[in-house]
C-alpha positions as CSV (number, residue, x, y, z in Angstrom):
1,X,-12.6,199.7,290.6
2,X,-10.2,198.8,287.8
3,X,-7.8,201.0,286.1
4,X,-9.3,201.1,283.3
5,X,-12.8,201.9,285.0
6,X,-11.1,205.2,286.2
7,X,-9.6,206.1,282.5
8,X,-13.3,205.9,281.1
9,X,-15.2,209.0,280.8
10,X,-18.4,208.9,282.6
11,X,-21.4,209.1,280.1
12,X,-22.3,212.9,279.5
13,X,-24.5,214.7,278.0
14,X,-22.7,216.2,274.5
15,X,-21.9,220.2,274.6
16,X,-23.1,222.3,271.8
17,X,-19.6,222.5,269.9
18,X,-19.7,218.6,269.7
19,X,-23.4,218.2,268.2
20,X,-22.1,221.2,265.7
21,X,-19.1,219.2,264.7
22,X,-21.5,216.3,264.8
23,X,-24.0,218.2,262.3
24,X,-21.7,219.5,260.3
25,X,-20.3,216.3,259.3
26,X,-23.2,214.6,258.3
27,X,-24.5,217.4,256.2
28,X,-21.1,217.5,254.5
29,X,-21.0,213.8,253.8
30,X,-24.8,214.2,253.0
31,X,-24.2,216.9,250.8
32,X,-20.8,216.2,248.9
33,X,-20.5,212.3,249.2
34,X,-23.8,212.2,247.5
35,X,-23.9,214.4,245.0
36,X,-23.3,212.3,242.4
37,X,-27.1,210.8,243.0
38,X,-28.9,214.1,243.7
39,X,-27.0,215.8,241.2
40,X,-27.9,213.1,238.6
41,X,-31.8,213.3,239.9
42,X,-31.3,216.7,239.5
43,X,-30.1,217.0,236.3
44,X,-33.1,213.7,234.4
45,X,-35.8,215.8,236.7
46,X,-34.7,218.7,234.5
47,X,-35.0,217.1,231.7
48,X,-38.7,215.4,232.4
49,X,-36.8,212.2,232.6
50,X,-38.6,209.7,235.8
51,X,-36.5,208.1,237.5
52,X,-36.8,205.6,240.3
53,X,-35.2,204.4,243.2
54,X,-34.0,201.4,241.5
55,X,-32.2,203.5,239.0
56,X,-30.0,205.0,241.5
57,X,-29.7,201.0,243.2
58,X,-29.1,199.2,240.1
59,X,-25.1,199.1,240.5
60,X,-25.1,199.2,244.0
61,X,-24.4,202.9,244.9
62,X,-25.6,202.7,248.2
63,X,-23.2,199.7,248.8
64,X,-20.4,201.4,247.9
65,X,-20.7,204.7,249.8
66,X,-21.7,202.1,252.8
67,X,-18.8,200.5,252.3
68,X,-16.8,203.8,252.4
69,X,-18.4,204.7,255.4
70,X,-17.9,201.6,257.6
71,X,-14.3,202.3,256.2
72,X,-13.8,205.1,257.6
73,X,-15.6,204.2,261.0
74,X,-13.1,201.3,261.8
75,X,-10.5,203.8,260.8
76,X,-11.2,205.8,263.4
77,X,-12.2,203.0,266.0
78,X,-8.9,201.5,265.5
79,X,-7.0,204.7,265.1
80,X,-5.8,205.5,268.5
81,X,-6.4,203.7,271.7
82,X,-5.1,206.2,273.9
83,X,-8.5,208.2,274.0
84,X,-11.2,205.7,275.4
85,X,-14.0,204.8,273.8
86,X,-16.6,203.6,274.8
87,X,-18.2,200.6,273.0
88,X,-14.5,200.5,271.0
89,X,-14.8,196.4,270.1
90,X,-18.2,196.4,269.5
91,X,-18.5,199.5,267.0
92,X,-15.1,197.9,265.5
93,X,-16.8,194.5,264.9
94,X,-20.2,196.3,263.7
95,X,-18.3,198.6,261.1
96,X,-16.0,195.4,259.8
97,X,-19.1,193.2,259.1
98,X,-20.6,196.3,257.5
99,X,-17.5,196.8,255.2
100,X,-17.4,193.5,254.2
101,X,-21.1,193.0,253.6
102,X,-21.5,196.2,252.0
103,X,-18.3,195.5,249.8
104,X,-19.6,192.0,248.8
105,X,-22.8,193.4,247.5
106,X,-21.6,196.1,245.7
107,X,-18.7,193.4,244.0
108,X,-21.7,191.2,243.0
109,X,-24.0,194.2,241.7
110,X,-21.3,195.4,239.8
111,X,-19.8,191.6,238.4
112,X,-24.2,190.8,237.2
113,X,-24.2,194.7,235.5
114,X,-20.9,194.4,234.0
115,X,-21.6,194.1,229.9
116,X,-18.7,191.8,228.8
117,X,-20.3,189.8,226.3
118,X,-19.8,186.6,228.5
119,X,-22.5,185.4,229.4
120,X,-23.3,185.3,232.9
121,X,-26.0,182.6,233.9
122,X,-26.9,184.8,236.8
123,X,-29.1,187.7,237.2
124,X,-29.4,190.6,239.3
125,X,-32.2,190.6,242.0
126,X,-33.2,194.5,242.2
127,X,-35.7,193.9,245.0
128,X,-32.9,192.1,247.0
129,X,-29.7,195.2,246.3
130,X,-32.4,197.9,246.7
131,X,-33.1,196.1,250.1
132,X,-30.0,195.6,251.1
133,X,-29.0,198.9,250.0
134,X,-31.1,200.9,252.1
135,X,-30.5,198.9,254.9
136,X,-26.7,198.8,254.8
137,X,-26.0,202.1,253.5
138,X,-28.3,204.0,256.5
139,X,-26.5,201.3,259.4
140,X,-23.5,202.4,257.7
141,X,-24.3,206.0,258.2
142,X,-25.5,205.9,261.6
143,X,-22.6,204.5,263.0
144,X,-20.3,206.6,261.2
145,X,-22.3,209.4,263.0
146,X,-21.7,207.8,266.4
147,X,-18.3,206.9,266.2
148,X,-17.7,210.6,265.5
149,X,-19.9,211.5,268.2
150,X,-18.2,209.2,271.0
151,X,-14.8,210.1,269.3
152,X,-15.7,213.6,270.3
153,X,-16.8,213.2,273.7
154,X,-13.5,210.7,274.6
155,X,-11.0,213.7,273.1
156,X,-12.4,215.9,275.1
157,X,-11.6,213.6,278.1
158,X,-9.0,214.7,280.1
159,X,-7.7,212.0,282.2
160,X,-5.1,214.0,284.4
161,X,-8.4,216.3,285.2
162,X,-10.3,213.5,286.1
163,X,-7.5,212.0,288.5
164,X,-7.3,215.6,289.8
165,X,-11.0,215.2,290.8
166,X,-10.8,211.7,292.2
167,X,-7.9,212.6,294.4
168,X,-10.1,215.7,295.4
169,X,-12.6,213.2,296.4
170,X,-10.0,211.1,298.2
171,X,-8.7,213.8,300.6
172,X,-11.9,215.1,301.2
173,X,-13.1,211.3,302.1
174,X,-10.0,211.0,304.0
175,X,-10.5,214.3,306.4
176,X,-14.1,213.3,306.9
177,X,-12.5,210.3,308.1
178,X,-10.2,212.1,310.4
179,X,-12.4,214.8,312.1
């Protein structure tokens, strides 16, 4: 058994308090990070105006908030290493390919819908951003959901606790040993 093996928590069921924080968050971000797009939907529904899903993909919405979300993900993977965290590098790598993919996309989107006047020999494949959209921008979300998850289970670690316990062990192994 390594050292670092012993500052690991052990996998755990989550208590109620951290699904609620879990929860919470996501129907804040689902809530006030969106609202631009269900308040828009809200607002053209009112007025008898259709709309699509490829109105709300067009400039690459989804990218962007995806990219703000895998953002804030490797924010909080690389934030502090004192609490473990379980998965840390491979959440980190996940979250940075994510940012960058999400950010390219959303650059491109915007660059093919910009109206300049230059012409711009390229055009915009909507099947290909709404695509990519709904797979990046749901990814994005997930893991942004479990990084706050395992971030919540690896604060409420408490390493001298868990050396407490081990030593517990240790004597108690030890007088078993004896008598």
């Amino acid at each position: 058994m390594t050292a670092l093996d012993r500052t690991e928590p052990a996998l755990r069921l989550p208590n109620k308090h951290e699904l609620y924080r879990t929860a919470a968050w996501l129907f804040t971000h689902l809530i006030c990070a969106l609202m631009p797009l269900w308040g828009s939907w809200l607002l053209l529904k009112l007025g008898k105006h259709s709309t699509g899903l490829s109105d709300y993909v067009s400039h690459g919405e989804f990218c962007l908030y995806a990219a703000a979300l895998a953002g804030t993900t490797l924010f909080v993977i690389l934030r502090e290493e004192r609490h473990p965290l379980r998965g840390r590098l491979l959440i980190g790598l996940v979250a940075a390919a994510l940012l960058v993919s999400s950010a390219v996309v959303f650059a491109g989107a915007f660059t093919l819908n910009y109206k300049s006047g230059a012409s711009i020999p390229l055009q915009l494949d909507m099947a290909f951003l709404t695509t990519v959209s709904m797979v990046l921008y749901p990814t994005a979300l997930v893991m942004a959901v479990i990084t706050l998850f395992l971030e919540g289970l690896s604060q409420s670690y408490d390493p001298r606790k868990a050396q407490t316990k081990e030593q517990g062990a240790l004597k108690q192994a030890f007088r078993s040993i004896k008598d």
